[in-house]
N, C-alpha and C positions, 0 to 999 in steps of 0.2 A: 849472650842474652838470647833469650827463647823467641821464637813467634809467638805474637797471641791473636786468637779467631777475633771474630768481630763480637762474640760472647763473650768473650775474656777467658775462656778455657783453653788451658796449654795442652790437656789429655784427657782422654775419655777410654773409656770400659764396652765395650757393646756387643751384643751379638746378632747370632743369627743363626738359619742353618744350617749355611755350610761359613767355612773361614771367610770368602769371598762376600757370602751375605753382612755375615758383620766387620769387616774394613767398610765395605759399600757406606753400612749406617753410622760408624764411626765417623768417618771422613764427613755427610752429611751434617753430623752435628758438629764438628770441630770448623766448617764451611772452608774446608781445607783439598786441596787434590792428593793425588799420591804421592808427589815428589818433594812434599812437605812433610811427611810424617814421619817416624820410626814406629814400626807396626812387631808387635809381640801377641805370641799365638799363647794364651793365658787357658784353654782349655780345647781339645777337640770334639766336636759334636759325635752323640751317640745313639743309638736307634734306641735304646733301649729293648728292655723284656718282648719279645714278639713283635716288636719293631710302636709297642703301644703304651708298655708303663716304663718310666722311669728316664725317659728320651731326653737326652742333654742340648741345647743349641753349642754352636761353636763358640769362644768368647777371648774376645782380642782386647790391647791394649793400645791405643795411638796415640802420640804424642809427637806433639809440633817439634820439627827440627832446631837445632841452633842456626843463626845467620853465622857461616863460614864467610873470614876475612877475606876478602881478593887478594890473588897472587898476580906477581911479574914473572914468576919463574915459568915457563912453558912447559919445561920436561914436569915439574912438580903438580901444574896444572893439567895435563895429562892423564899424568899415573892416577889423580883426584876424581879425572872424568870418563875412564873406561870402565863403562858398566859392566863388564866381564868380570875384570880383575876384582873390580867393586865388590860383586858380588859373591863372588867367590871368598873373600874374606869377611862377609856378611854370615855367609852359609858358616862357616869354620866356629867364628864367634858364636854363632847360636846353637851350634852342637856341642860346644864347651860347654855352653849351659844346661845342655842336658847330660851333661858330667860323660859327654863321648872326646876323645883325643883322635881324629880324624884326621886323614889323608886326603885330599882330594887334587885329582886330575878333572883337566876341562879337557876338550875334545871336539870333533863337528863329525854328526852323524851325516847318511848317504842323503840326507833331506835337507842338509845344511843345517839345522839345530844343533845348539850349544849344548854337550853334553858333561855331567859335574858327576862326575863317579869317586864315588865314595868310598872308601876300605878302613878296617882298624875294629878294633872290639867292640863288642856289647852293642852291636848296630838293629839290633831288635826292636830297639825301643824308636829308632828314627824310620825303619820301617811299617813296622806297625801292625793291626790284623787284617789281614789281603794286603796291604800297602797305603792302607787308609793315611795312619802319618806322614809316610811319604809323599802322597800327593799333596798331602795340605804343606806342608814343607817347600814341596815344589811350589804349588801356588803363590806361597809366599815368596819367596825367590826371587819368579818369574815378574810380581808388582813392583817389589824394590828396583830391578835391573830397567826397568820400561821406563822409573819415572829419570830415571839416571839418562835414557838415552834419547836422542834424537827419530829414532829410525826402532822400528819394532823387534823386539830379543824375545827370542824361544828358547828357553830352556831346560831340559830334561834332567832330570833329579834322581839317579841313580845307587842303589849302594849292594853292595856284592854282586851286581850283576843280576839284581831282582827281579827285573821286570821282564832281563829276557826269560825267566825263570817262570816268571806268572804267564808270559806268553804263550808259551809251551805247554802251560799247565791247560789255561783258558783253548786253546786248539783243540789239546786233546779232549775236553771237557766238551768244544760244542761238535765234536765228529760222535762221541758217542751217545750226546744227547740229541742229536740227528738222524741214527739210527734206531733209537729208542722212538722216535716218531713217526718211524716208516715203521715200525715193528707193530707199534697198539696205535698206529695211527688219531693219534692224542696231541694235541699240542704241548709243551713245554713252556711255562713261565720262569724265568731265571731270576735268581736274587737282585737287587737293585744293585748295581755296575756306574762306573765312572763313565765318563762318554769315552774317553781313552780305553778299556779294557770293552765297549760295547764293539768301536769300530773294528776289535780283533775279533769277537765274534763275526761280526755282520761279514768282514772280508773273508776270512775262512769259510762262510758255508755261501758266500753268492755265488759261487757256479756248481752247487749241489743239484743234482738232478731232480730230488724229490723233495727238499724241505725250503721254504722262503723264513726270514728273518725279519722281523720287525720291532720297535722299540713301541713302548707307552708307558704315559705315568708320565709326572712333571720333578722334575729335578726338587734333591737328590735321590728322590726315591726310583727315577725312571727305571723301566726292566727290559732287557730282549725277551721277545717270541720266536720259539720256533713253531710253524704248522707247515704242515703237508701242501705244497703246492696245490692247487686247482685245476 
């Protein structure tokens, strides 16, 4: 048997900006937490045309859990209540639904974060463009595993080794847009950036001799700056 809210709704539809916006107003109206619900990611938010016509919000599904029967079994209660393992079969089941047959390894990165690396075909689509679905993927993930546990879960959402890829990319990207700053002495405005791909900017050029780094703008549109020291 379901939960039902104090409104008598077992699920709702909602959005927002980003994913996180809409679980946020989901959960709101269902007057439910997170470790009540099964949350499906039913669209991704889109900037649209010049970032002005045609802008999508993000738009999720949430629906109240079933009441799981109590166990005597310990070992059974266990494998039930490791948000790792939990979620790591969460992740699997919802890349089958986006018709991918997935591999995944967990791991603990040098920051102690729980790493979910991902391999197998047609991983484009769980990637995304820049890594747009992958973060939101991640985000989802990362809600499911937290409401699961006692103690706070980080974890990193990986597949072919993408991000160390975008890493790489975004370095090289703000060294020669750094020297493009020192050259026409102009500042640099950057496309709007995850806070995760800003803080790879911002650590790459802080001990740059001639350019400082700064963000503005309010999420998720926030941008780095580059300008010429003073």
């Amino acid at each position: 048997m379901s939960k039902r809210a104090d409104n008598g709704k077992t699920k709702v539809v909602s959005s927002g900006k980003t994913v996180s916006d809409a679980v946020n107003k989901g959960l709101a109206e269902l007057g439910a937490t997170e470790k009540d619900v099964e949350i499906v990611v039913l669209e991704q938010p889109s900037k649209g045309l010049l970032g002005l016509f045609g802008a999508k919000d993000a738009k999720v599904e949430l629906t109240l859990r079933n009441l799981a029967p109590a166990t005597t079994d310990p070992v059974a209660a266990t494998n039930r209540e490791d948000p790792i393992e939990r979620s790591k079969s969460y992740l699997v089941d919802a890349l089958r639904e986006m018709g991918i047959d997935p591999s995944v390894e967990s791991s603990t990165d040098e920051d102690g974060h729980v790493v979910f690396q991902v391999t197998g075909k047609e991983l484009g689509a769980l990637i995304g463009r820049r890594g747009q679905t992958l973060d939101a993927m991640q985000t989802l993930i990362n809600v499911y595993a937290n409401r699961l546990s006692d103690e706070h879960v980080r974890i990193v959402l990986d597949a072919e080794r993408f991000r160390e890829r975008r890493k790489k990319t975004l370095e090289d990207l703000s060294m020669r847009l750094a020297n493009q700053v020192v050259r026409t002495r102009k500042e640099v405005v950057l496309e709007p950036m995850s806070s995760h791909e800003r803080r790879i900017i911002h650590y790459k050029l802080q001990h740059h001799p001639k350019v400082k780094t700064f963000s503005k703008g309010e999420e998720p549109n926030r941008r780095i700056v580059i300008a010429l020291k003073s």
